[in-house]
N, C-alpha and C positions, 0 to 999 in steps of 0.2 A: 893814586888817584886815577880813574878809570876817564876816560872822554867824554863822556856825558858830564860829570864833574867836574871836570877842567873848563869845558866852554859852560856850564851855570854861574862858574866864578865869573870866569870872563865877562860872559853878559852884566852880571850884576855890578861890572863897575864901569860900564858905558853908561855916557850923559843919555839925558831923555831923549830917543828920537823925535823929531818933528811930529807936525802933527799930520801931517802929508802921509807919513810913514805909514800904512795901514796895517801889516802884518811887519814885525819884527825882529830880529836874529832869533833863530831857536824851531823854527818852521822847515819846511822845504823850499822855498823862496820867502824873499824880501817880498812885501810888495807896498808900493806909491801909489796915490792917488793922484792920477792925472787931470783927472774932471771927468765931464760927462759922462757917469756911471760906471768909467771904467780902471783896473786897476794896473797898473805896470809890474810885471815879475821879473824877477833879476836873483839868478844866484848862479856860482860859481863852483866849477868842479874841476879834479885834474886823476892825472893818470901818472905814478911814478915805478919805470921799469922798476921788476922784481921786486914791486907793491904791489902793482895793479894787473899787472902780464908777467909774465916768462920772455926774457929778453936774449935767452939762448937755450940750449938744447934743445931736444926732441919735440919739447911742445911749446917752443917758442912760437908766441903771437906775429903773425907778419906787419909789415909799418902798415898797410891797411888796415888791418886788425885795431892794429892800436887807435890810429885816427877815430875810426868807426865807434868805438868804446867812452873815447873823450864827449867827442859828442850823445850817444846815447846817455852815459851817466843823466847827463844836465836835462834832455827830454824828461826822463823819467821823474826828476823832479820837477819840475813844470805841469806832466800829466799827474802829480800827488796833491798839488792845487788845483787840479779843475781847468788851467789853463790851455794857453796856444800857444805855441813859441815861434819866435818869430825875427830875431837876429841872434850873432856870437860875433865872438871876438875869440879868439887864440891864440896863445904864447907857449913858446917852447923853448925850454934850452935842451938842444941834443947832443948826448955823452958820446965818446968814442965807438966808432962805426956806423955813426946813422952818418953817411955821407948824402950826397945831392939825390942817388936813388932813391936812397931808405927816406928821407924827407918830402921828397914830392910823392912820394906813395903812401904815408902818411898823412897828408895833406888830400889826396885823392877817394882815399876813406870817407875822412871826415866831408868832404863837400857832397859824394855820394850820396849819405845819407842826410845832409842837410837840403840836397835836390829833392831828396822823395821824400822827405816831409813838410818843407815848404818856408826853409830855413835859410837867410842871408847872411853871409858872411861879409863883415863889414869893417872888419880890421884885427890889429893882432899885434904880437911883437915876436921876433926869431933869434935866437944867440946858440951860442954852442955853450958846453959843461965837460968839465974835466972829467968828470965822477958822471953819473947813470943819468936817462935820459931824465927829465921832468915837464909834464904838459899841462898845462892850464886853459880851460875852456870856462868864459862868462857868458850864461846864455839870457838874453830878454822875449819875454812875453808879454801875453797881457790874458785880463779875465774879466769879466764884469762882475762889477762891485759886488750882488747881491748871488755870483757864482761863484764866487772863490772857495775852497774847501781847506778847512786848516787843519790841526792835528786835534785840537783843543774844543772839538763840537760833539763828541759821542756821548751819548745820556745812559742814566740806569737803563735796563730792560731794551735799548739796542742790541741789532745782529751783528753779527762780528762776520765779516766776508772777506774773500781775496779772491783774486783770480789766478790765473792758469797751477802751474805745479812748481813742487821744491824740492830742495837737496841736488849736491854732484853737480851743480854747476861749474865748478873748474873743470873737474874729471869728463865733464862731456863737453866742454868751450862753448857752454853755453852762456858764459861771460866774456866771450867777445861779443856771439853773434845776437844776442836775444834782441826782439824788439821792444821798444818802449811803447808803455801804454797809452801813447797819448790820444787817440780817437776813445779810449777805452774811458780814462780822466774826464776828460771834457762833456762827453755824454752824462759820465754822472754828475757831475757840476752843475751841468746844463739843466739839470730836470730836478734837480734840491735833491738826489735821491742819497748821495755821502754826505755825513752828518760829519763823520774827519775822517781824515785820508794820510798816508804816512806809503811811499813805496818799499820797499826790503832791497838793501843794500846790505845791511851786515849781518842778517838773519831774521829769521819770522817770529823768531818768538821776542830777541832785543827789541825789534822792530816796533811788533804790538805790544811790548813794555811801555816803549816812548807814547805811543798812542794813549794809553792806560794813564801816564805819568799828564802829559797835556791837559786831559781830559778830567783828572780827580779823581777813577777810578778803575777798578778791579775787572780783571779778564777770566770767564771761564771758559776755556777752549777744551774741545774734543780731539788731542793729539792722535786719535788713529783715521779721523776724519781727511786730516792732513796729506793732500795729492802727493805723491810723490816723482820724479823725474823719471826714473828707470826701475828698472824688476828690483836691481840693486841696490837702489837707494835706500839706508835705513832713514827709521825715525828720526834718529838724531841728528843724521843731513837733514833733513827734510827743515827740521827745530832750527836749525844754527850753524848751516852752511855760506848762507847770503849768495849776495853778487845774483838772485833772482831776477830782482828789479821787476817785481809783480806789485801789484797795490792792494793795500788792506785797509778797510776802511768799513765805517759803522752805518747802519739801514735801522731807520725807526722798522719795531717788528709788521706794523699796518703795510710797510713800502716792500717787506719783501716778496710776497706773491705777486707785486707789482713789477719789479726787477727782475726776478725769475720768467718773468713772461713778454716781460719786455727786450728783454737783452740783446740788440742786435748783431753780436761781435760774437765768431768761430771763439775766440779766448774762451776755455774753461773758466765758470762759477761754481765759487761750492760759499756755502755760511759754516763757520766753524766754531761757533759759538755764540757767547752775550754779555755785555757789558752789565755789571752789578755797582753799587755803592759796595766802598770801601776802600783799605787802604789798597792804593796802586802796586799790582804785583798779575801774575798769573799763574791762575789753578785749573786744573784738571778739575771733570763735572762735580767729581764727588768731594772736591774742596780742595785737594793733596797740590799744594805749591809745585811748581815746575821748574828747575834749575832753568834758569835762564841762558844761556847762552846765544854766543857770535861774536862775530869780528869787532876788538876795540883794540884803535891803533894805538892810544899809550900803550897797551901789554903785549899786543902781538907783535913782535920784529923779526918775523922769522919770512916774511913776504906771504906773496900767491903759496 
């Protein structure tokens, strides 16, 4: 059983959420209905040495690094909603050698970039672990009600878009440093112009699998279209490397000379296909299926 598969069971045997609940497990955030138009986002993310970083050798992550990452994970999903983030909370238990340095420099990451995007840290919990480090970051936002962007909104004959570039994100630490898209999010929320939205975490092409799956159907992408990070990045990094943290998300075709013209953000656009009726999967223009690949943590155990 692969993870996507594990948690549809799962879901399917949770009681009904409220009716407050507006957006459900299975999304990029939770999200609540507080009143006045507006929606609360809430979901959880963590970082587990020699899962999410290199915790020694050569290309060991520094404890800034690591903080830095915890929290960006959780932005990124926040800007795949369309949202604003706006508290956290963080729990760690730290495995042998994160002593009083390696912890407050951790913690010094992480507030860094919760100063520059305009993020309150508001509580937490701290233990140690015998066995490797483990971090957990809960981030809340909020979005208005009729700006929220789910995964589950793309139509037949939508454009299939993403921003900046892929592949070799380990190989260039482009998964410590990357920024999350959240001015990038929010703008399209803000304007109706993502019909659903989904960031790359575990690869672009799983990624817009899930989008396809949400949605009822079918992906024709143009894999030579596909940005890639460096000279050397091949195609198949580019397919099903992850840890991007770029957002992909669907444009009625009328919206996209609109968004191509409008786009205020240096962030690279490019459209790399369209959404069709039928069964959920992705093909290349001329119909030929595409091996799906990326990162799924029932099969992978091999770390970063």
């Amino acid at each position: 059983m692969n993870e996507d598969e594990f948690l549809a069971r799962l879901f399917a045997r949770l009681p009904a959420a409220p009716a407050d609940v507006r957006v459900p497990p299975g999304d990029d955030c939770a999200a609540v209905d507080v009143g006045g138009g507006r929606l609360l986002l809430l979901a959880v993310d963590q970082v587990v040495a020699e899962r999410h970083y290199h915790a020694a050798g050569p290309d060991a992550a520094t404890a800034g690094e690591v903080g830095r990452k915890l929290l960006a994970r959780n932005l990124s999903d926040v800007a795949a909603m369309g949202g604003h983030p706006r508290f956290c909370l963080v729990a760690g238990a730290f495995g042998p050698g994160c002593g009083e340095a390696w912890m407050g420099a951790f913690h010094e990451g992480l507030i860094a970039l919760a100063r520059e995007v305009g993020v309150a840290l508001i509580g937490g919990d701290l233990a140690t672990s015998a066995a490797g480090t483990v971090a957990s970051l809960t981030i809340v936002g909020e979005v208005g009600s009729a700006e929220v962007v789910r995964r589950c909104g793309a139509m037949p004959g939508d454009e299939f878009w993403a921003t900046g570039v892929f592949g070799s994100a380990l190989r260039t630490g482009h998964h410590l440093r990357f920024v999350p898209r959240c001015a990038e999010g929010a703008w399209l929320g803000s304007r109706g112009l993502a019909r659903a939205m989904i960031d790359v975490s575990d690869g672009l092409l799983l990624d817009a699998l899930r989008l396809c799956r949400a949605s009822g159907l079918s992906l024709r992408l143009a894999p030579e279209t596909v940005p890639r990070r460096t000279p050397e990045t091949t195609l198949d990094q580019a397919l099903g490397d992850g840890e991007d943290y770029e957002l992909l998300f669907a444009v009625r075709p009328a919206d996209g000379p609109i968004l191509r013209q409008s786009w205020p953000f240096e962030t690279p656009l490019h459209c790399l296909g369209h959404f069709e009726a039928g069964e959920p999967g992705v093909r290349d223009l001329a119909g030929r299926p595409l091996q799906v690949c990326g990162y799924d943590h029932l099969a992978c155990r091999e770390g970063v």
